[in-house]
C-alpha positions in Angstrom: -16.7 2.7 -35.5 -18.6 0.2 -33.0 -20.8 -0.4 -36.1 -18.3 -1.4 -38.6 -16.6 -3.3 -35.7 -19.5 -5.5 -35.0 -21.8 -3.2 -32.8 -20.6 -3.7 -29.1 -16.9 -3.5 -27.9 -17.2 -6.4 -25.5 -18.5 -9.6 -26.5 -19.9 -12.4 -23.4 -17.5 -14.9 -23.7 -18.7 -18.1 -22.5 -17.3 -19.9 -19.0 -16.5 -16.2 -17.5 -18.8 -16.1 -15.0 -17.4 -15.5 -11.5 -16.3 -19.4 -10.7 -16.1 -20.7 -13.9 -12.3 -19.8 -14.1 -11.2 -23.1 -14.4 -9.0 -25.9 -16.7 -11.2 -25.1 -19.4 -8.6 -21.9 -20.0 -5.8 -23.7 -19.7 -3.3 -22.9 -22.5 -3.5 -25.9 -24.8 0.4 -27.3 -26.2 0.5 -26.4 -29.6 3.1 -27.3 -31.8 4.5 -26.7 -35.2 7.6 -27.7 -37.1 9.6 -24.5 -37.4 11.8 -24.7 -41.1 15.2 -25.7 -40.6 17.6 -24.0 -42.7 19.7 -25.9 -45.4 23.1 -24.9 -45.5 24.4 -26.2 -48.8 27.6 -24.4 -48.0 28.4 -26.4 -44.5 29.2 -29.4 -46.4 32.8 -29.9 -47.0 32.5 -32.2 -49.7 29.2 -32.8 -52.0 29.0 -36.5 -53.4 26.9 -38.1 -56.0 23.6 -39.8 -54.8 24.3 -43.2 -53.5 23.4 -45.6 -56.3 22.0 -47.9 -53.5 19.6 -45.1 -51.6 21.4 -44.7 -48.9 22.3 -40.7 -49.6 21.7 -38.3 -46.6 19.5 -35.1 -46.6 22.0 -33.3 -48.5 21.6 -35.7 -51.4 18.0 -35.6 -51.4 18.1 -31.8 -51.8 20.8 -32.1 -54.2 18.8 -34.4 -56.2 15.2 -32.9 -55.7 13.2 -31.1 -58.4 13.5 -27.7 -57.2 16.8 -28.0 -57.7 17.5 -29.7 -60.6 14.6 -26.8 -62.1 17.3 -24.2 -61.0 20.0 -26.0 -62.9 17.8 -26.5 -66.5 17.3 -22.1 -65.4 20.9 -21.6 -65.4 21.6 -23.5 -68.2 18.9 -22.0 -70.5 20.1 -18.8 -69.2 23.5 -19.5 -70.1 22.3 -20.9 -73.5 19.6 -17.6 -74.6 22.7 -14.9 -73.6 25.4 -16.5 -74.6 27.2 -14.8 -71.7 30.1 -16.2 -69.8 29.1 -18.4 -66.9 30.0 -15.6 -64.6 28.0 -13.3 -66.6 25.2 -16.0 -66.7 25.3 -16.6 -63.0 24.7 -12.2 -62.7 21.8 -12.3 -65.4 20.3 -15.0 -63.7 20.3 -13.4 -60.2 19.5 -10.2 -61.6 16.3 -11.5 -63.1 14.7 -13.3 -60.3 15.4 -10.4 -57.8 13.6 -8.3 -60.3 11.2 -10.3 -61.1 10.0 -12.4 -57.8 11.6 -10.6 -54.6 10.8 -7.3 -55.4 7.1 -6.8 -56.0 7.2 -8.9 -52.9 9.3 -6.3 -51.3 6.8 -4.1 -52.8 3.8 -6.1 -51.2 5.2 -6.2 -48.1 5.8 -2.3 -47.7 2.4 -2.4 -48.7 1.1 -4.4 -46.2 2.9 -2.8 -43.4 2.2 0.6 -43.9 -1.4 -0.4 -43.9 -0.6 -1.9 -40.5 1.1 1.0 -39.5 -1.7 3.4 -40.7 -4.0 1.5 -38.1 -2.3 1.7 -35.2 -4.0 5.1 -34.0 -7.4 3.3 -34.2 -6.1 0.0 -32.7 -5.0 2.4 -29.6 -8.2 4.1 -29.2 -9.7 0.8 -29.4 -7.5 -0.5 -26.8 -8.5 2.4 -24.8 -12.2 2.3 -24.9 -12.0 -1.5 -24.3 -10.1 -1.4 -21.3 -12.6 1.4 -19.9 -15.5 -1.2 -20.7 -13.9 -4.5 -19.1 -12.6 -2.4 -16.0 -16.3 -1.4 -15.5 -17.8 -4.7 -16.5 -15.3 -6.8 -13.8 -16.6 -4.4 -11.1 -19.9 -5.2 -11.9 -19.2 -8.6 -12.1 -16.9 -9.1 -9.6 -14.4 -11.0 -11.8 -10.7 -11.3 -10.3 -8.4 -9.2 -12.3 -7.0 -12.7 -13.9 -10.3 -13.1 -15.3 -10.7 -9.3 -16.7 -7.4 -9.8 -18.5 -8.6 -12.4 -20.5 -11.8 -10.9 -21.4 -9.8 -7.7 -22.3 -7.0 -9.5 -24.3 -9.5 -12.2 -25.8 -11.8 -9.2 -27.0 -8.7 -6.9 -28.5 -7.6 -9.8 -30.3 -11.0 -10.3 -31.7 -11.6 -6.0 -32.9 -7.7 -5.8 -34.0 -8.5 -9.1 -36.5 -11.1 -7.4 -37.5 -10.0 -5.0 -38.7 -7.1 -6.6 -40.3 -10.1 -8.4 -42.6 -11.5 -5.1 -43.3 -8.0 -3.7 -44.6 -7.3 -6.7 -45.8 -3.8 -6.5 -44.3 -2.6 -9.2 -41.8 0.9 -9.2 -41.1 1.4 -13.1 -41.5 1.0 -11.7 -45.1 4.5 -9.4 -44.9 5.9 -12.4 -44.1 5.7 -13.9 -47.9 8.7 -12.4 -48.8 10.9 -14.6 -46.8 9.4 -18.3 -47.4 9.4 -17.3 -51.4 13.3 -15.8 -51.1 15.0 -18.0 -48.9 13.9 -21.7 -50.7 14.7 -19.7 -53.7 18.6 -18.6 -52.9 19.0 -22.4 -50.6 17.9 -23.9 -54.6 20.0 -21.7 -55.9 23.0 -22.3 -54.4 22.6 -25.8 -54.1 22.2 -25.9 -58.4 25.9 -23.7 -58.4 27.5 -26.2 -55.6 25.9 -29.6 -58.0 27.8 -28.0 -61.1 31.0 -26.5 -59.8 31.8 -30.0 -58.0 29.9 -32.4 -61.1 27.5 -34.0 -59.1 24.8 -32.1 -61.3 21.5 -34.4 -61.7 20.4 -32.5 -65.0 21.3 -34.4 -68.2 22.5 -31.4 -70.2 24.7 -30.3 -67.0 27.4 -32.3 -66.6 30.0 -30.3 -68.7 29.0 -27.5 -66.8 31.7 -28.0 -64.3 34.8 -27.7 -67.5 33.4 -24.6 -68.4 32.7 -22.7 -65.3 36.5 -23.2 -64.3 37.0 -21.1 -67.1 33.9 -19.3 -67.2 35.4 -17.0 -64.2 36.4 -13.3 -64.6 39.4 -11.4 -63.3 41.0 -12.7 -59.9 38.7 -15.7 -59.9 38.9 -17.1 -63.1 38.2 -20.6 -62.3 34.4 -20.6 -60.5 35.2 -24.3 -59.3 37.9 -22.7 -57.0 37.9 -21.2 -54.4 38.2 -17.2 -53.8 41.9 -17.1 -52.4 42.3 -13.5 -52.3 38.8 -13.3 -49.9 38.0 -10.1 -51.9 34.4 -11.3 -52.4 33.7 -13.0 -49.1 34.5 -9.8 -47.6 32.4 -7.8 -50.0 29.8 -10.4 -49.1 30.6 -9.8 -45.3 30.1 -5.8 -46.2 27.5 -5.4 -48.5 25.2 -7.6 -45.6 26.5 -5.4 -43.1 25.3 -2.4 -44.7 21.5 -3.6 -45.3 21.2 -4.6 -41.3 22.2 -1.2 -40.4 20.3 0.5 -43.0 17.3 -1.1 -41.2 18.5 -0.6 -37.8 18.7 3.4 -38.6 15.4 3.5 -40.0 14.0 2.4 -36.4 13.7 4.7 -33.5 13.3 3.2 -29.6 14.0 -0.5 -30.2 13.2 -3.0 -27.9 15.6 -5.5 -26.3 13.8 -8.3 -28.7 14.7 -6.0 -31.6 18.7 -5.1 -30.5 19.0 -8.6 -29.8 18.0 -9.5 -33.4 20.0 -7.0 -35.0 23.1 -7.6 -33.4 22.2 -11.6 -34.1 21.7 -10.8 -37.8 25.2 -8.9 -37.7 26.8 -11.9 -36.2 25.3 -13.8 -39.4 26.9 -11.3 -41.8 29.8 -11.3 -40.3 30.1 -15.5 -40.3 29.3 -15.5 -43.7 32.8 -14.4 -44.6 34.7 -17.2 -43.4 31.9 -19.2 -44.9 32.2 -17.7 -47.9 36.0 -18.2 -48.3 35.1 -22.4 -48.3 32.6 -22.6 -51.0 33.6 -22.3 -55.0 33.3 -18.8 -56.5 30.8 -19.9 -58.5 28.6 -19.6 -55.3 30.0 -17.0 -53.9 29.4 -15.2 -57.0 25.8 -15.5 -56.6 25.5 -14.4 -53.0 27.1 -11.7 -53.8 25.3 -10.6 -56.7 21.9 -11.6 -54.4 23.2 -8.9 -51.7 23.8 -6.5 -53.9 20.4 -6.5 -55.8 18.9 -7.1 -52.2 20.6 -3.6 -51.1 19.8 -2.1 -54.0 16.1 -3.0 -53.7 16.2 -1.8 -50.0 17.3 1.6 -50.8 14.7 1.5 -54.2 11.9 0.9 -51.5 12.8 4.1 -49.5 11.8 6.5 -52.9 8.8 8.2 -52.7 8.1 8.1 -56.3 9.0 4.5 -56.3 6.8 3.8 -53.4 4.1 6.1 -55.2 4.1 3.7 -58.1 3.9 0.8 -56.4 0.6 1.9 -54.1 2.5 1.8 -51.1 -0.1 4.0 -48.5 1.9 7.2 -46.9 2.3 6.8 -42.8 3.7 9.0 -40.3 7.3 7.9 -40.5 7.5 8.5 -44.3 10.1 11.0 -45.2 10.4 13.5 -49.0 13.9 13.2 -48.4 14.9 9.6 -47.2 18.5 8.9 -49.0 19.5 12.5 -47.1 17.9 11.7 -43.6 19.8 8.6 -44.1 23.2 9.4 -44.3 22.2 12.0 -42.1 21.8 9.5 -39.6 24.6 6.7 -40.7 26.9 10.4 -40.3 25.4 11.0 -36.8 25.5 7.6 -35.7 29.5 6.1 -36.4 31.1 9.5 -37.4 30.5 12.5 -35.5 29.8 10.8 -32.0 32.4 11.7 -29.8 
């Protein structure tokens, strides 16, 4: 292990000399721009880009080349099946979960089992390491400010490493999100452009005569909006059911992790109302989205799926993981007392 790591556990690093503890290790300000959602749906009333320039940031989307590409893919979707739009709007959203978001899904299981898997090792590194730097302070004298660094400075060094060997860094489970949520903000913006006719593609501006009559039992028109709230609220449901499918499957969660599941729920939840102020068209689509997006959740828990897809077996993995499921779900909201 100390071979493939490098040879030694505990690399010199340079200023930690007894005294040399000093503004040289003072944590530098970094900064980064974190991405700001764009929610297509919070805007009352979508208006055509002002002839003179002077459109906000919801125009500019609107009239960007991501979206406009997403409009030319509904319409050639809509052209090759000869589908209703509401059946278009379905095929479309099949496809692209199918096609893009899950063998990302599949990549990230991938990655994080492999992280998972190295988490014994990363322990008995952390345990040999902190036996080394205890030793090396007392020979040192260093103040126990100084043998935290060293200890946290050199784990962070043998963990990388062996992230590179593996070739599995989490950052990399992380693709999943920056590829789907651009993806279903395009999206959605492409539906809102046709169902109110401020469409920027040149074949698109008809689109918004036939989708409200391109609808399909209570919501034939998908310019209008869903009176009945049946699909907000399935919308509202279906998003409720994924959070705590993924809140079951973890055991012992920290106070960050409650706190984010019970934020995410507060999401699903506000998505409803939301929902109910949009044109079906769009709400049609998230739905559709949530559905393939549970489906794919509960495809990833197979272990002939996961098989297939080259996903490494860790501790937690189960033969039987639909019935330990409801098992759980049954345990957890029905037969408490």
């Amino acid at each position: 292990m100390l071979c493939r790591l490098g040879g030694r556990w505990l690399r010199p690093l340079p200023g930690l000399q007894p005294g040399a503890w000093g503004p040289r290790f003072a944590p530098v300000p970094t900064c980064g721009a974190k991405p700001s959602a764009l929610p297509a749906w919070a805007v009352a009333s979508v208006s055509a880009v002002n002839p003179g320039g002077a459109g906000g940031w919801y125009e500019a989307l609107a009239a960007s080349a991501p979206v406009q590409g997403a409009e030319e893919m509904l319409l050639a979707a809509h052209g090759v099946t000869g589908l209703p739009w509401w059946g278009s709007i379905l095929f479309t959203t099949v496809a692209l979960r199918g096609a893009v978001t899950l063998p990302l899904a599949a990549y990230q299981h991938y990655i994080l089992a492999k992280v998972e898997n190295l988490q014994p090792e990363i322990q008995n590194i952390a345990q040999h390491l902190n036996h080394e730097v205890a030793v090396r302070a007392k020979q040192l004298g260093w103040s126990k400010r100084v043998a935290r660094f060293t200890y946290i400075k050199n784990m962070q060094r043998l963990v990388s490493d062996l992230y590179v060997r593996d070739n599995c860094h989490p950052f990399k489970a992380t693709v999943l999100v920056w590829i789907q949520l651009p993806m279903w903000i395009f999206m959605s913006v492409a539906l809102r452009n046709f169902s109110t006719g401020a469409t920027h593609s040149e074949a698109g501006f008809s689109v918004q005569e036939q989708l409200a009559t391109g609808g399909v039992l209570w919501f034939p028109d998908l310019t209008a909006l869903d009176s009945t709230w049946i699909l907000p609220i399935c919308i509202g449901a279906i998003n409720l059911v994924i959070v705590e499918i993924v809140a079951l499957q973890k055991v012992g969660m920290s106070r960050f992790q409650t706190g984010v599941t019970y934020f995410v729920r507060g999401i699903s939840v506000l998505m409803i109302p939301i929902a109910a102020t949009v044109p079906s068209s769009l709400v049609l689509y998230w739905l559709c989205s949530s559905f393939m997006g549970l489906s794919q959740n509960l495809l990833l828990r197979s272990p002939r799926f996961r098989q297939f897809c080259r996903i490494p077996l860790t501790k937690g993995d189960s033969d039987t993981p639909y019935k330990d499921l409801f098992a759980a779900f049954y345990t957890k909201y029905i037969s408490r007392k």
